[in-house]
N, C-alpha and C positions, 0 to 999 in steps of 0.2 A: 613529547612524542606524538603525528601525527595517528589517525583515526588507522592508516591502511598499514602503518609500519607494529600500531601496535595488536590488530587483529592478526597479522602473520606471527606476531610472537607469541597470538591464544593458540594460535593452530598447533602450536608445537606443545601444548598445555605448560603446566606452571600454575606459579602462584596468582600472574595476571589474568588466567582466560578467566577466577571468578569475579575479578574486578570491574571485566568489561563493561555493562549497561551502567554502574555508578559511572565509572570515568567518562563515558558520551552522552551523559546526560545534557539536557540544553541548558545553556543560562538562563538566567531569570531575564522573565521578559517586563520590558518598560512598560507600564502603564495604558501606554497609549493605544497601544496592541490588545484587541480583544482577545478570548482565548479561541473564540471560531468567527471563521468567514461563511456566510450563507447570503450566497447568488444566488438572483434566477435571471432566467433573461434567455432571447431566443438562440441567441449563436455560444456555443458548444466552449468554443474559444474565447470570447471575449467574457463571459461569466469565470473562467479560469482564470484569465490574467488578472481580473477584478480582486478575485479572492486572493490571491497573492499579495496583490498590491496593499489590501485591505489590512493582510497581517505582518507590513514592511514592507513589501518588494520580494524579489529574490534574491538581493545582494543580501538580504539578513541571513541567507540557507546556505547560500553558494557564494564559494569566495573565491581570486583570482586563483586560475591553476588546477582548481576539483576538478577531480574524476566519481561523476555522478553518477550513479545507476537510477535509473529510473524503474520503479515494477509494476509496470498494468499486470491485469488480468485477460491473457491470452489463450484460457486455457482449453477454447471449444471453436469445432470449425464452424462457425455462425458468424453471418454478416453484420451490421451493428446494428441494423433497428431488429434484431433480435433480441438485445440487452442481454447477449452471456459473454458479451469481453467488455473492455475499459472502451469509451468512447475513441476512436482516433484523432477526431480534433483536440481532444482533451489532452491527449499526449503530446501531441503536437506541440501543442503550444505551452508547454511545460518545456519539452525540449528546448524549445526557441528562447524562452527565458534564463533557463542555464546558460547556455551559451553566450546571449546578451552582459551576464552578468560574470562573465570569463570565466568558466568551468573550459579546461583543456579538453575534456570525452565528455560526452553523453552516452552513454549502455543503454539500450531497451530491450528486458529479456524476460523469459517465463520459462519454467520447465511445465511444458504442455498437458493436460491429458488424451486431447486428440492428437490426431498426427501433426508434430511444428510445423512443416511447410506450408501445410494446409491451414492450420490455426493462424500463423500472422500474414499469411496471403489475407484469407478472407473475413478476417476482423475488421483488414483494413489496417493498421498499426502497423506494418511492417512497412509500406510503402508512405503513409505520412511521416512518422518518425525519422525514416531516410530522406524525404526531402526537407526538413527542417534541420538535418546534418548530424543524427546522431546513428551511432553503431547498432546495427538490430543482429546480433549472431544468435545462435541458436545455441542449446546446453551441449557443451563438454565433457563429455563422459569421464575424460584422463580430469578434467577442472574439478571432480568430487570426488570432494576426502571429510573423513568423520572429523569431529568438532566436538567441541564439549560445550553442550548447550546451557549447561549446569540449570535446567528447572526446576520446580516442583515433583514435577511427572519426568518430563521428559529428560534425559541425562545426557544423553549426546547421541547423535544421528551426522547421517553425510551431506553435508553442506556445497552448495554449488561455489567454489570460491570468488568469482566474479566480483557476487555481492559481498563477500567479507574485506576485501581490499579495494574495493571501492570508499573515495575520504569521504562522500555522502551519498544517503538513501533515500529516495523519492518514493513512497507505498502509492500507487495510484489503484483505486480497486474500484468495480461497480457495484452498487448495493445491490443483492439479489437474493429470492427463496431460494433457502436448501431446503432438502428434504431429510436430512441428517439433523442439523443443527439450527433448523426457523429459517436463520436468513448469513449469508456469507457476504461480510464488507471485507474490513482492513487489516483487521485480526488473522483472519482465515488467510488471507492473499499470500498468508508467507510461507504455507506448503508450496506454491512457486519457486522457492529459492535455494528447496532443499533434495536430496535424491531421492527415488524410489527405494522400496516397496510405502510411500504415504500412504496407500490404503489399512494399512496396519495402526498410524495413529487415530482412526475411526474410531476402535473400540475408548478410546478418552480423548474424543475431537478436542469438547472444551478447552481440558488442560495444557493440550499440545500446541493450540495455537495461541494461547496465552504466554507458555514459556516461549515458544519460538520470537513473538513477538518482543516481548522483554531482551532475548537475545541480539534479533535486529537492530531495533529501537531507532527506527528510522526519524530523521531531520524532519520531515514534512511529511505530512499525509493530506491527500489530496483526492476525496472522495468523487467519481462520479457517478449521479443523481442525473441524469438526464433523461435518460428515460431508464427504467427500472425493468427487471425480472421479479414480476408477484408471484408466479405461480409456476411448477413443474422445476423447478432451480434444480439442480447449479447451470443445466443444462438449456431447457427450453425447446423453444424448436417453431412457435409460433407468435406472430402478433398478437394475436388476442392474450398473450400470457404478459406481455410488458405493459407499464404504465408511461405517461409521458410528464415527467416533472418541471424538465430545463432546469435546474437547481446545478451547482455545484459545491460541497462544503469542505473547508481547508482549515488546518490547524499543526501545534504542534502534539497538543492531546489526545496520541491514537484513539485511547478509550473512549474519551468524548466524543470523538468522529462516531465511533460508530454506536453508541447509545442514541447520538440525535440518529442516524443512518436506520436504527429499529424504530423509529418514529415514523418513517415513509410506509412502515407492514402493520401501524397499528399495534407495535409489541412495548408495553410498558420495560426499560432494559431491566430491570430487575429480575423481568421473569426468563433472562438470557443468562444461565450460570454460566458461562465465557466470562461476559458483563463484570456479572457478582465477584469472578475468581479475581478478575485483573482489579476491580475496584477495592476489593479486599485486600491483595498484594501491593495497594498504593499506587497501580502503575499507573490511574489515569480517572477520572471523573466520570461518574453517571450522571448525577442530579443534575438536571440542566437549571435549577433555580442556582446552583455556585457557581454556573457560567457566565462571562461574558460575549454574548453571541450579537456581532453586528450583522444585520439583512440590509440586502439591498437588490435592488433589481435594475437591469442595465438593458 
């Protein structure tokens, strides 16, 4: 049973929707494969395609015929060297490699918190995505229906269907300060893909985007680090509040993305219970001494 025929059979609940995140879990990876890719390098694009290349290619993630959604972070009307959305080259050139590696669709979507037209205009994402040939539509109000998220905390909420019937998940997120929760990477990005009222999962951010996450369980995550949001997050508004890294880090270990991703703020991850919860629940690696992390700079 593929990935999208058998998320339509969670939606309908059953005995499968609790089996989801075991059944899509990734195979074990060969050896050769570190568990992270960390670029630096000056072009946006070419440190992404690196880090791909680094952990297989993308023929390892995408296979002839996917229907990939890809999810930046779109969620604020700020230009990019503001650092409150996903870089555009960065997506860019994600899309491009889908594609290359015969994915049927490309998706690039967010459920916005500013206004969408405005958000993927002036992010910049809306018009590179599209010329690298992938679909940028905007959320579907009639496309969200509740789900059974079966977490910890969270038990089930309304899910944008796009991403659940899509056969693979690209998380693309930028590291950035919250003012809620320290700092929002890859974990957090997945209140993107689900319906309003999210301000309601504030009162247990933590927990909610740990299980969300677990529910997704995206193929690739693909952090960018390019330049960063230090301070005033999730939002921003000014230059002086971002940093400039050129980094970008990829893997299949959400959780490890973003324990190295609280290393850019100076936050040991332990002291990020998100971190703790997901490393507790086995979903993903903190300690970066049991990583495999190849660097390189391009």
């Amino acid at each position: 049973m593929d990935r999208r025929g058998f998320l339509k059979d969670m939606a309908l609940g059953g005995l499968l929707a609790g089996l989801g995140p075991k059944l899509m879990a990734q195979a074990p990876k060969p050896a050769k494969w570190p568990d992270l890719a960390f670029i630096q390098g000056d072009s946006p694009a070419k440190i992404t395609k690196e880090a791909v290349a680094v952990l297989g290619g993308m023929t390892r993630f995408v296979a002839k015929g996917d229907v990939v959604m890809i999810k930046p972070n779109i969620g604020w009307d700020r230009t990019p060297e503001m650092a409150a959305c996903t870089n555009p080259e960065v997506v860019k050139a994600l899309v491009e490699m889908c594609l290359n590696a015969g994915a049927k669709k490309v998706v690039v979507m967010d459920n916005t918190t500013n206004q969408a037209q405005r958000c993927y205009m002036r992010s910049g994402i809306q018009a590179a995505a599209k010329e690298a040939g992938a679909d940028v539509p905007y959320v579907n109000e009639r496309r969200i229906k509740k789900m059974a998220i079966k977490g910890e905390w969270l038990k089930d909420w309304d899910v944008i269907q796009d991403f659940v019937e899509a056969d693979k998940l690209i998380n693309v997120p930028i590291a950035k300060h919250h003012s809620l929760c320290r700092v929002t990477i890859g974990m957090k990005n997945w209140l993107g893909a689900i319906g309003d009222p999210r301000n309601q999962l504030h009162q247990r951010l933590d927990q909610a985007e740990v299980d969300l996450s677990a529910f997704f369980k995206p193929t690739l995550t693909v952090l960018d680090a390019y330049r960063i949001l230090v301070r005033n997050g999730p939002q921003g508004g000014r230059l002086s509040d971002t940093k400039l890294l050129k980094t970008v880090v990829a893997g299949v270990d959400y959780v490890a993305i973003d324990a190295l991703g609280a290393s850019f703020f100076d936050i040991p991850p332990a002291e990020l219970p998100f971190l703790k919860l997901a490393n507790q629940r086995g979903l993903g690696e903190i300690n970066p001494e049991k990583l495999r992390i190849e660097k390189r700079t391009v």
